[in-house]
C-alpha positions as CSV (number, residue, x, y, z in Angstrom):
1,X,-41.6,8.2,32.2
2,X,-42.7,5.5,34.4
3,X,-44.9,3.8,31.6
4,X,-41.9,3.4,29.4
5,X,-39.4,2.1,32.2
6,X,-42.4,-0.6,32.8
7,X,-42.5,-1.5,29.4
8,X,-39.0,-2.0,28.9
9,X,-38.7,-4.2,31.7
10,X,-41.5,-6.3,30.6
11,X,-39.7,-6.7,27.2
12,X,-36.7,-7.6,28.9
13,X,-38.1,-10.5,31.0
14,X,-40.2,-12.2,28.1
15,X,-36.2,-11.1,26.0
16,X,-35.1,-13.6,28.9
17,X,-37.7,-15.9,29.3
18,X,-37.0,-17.0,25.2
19,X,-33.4,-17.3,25.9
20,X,-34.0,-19.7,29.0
21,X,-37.2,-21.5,26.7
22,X,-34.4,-22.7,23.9
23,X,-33.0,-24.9,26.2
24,X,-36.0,-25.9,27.6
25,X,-36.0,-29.1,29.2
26,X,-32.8,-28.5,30.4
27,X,-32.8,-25.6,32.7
28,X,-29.0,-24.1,33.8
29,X,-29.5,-22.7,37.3
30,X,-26.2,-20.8,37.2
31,X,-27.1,-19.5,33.4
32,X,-26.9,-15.2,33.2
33,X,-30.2,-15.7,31.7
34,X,-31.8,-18.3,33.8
35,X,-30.5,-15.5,36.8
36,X,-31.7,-12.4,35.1
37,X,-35.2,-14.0,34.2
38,X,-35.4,-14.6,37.9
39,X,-34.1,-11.1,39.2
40,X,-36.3,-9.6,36.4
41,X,-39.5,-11.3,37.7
42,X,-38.7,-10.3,41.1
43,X,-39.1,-6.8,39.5
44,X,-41.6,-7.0,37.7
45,X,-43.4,-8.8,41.1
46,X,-42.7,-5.9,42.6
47,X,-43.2,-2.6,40.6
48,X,-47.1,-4.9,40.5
49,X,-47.8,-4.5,43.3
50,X,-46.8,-0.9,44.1
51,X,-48.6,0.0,40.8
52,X,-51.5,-1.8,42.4
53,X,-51.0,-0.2,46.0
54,X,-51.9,3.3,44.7
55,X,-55.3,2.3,42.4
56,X,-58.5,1.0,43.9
57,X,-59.3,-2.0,41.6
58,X,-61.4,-5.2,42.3
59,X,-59.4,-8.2,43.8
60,X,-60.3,-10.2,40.4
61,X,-58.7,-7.8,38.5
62,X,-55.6,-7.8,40.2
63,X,-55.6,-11.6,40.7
64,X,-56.6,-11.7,36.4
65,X,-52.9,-9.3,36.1
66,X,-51.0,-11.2,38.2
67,X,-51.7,-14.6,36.5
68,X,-51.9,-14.1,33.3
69,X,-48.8,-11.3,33.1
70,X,-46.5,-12.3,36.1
71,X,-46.7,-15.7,36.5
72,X,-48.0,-17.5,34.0
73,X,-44.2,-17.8,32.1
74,X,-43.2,-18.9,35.2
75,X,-45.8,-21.6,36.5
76,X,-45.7,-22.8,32.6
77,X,-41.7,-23.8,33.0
78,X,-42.3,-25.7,36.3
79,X,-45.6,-27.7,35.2
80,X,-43.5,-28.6,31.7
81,X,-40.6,-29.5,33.6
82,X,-42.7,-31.3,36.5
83,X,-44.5,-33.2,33.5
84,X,-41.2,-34.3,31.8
85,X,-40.5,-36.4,35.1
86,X,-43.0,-38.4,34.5
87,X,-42.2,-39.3,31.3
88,X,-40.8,-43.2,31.0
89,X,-37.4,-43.3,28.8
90,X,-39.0,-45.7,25.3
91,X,-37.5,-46.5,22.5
92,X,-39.5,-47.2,19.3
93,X,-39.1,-51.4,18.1
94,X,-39.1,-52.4,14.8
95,X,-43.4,-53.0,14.7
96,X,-43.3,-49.2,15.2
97,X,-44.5,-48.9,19.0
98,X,-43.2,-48.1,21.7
99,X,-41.2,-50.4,24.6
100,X,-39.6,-49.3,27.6
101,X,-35.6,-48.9,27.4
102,X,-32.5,-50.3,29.3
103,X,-32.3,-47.2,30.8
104,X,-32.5,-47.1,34.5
């Protein structure tokens, strides 16, 4: 039973995750989804590392679990929206390229 309960809880925070990506560079804190993606990876933290606390594995293949299915959806939103900081506001001219807008 405990495989299944695992899995649908996995579902549900990638479920969430796609709701929260579609509006992507504009994250709302106070969203139900934004909130449930977080509460859900809180989970999903957690029932890793008591599934972990029982089984003798190496430390790189816990580390290799934990990155690539707990936080890589996460650390991808804050490098994307750390990136779109440094992104200059441009508007394209009529010669095609690119000058810096009145935007300040």
């Amino acid at each position: 039973k405990q495989w299944y309960q695992r899995r649908v809880r996995g579902l549900a925070m990638c479920g969430l995750a796609w709701l929260v990506l579609q509006q992507f560079p504009t994250v709302d804190m106070i969203s139900p989804a934004f909130i449930g993606l977080v509460l859900m990876m809180i989970v999903n933290h957690i029932t890793a590392y008591f599934f972990f606390k029982d089984r003798f594995l190496s430390f790189s293949q816990i580390i290799a679990y934990f990155t690539l299915c707990v936080w890589l959806v996460p650390l991808q939103m804050i490098l994307g929206l750390v990136a779109g900081e440094n992104v200059l506001p441009t508007s394209l001219s009529s010669r095609g390229n690119a000058q810096p807008s009145a935007y300040y």
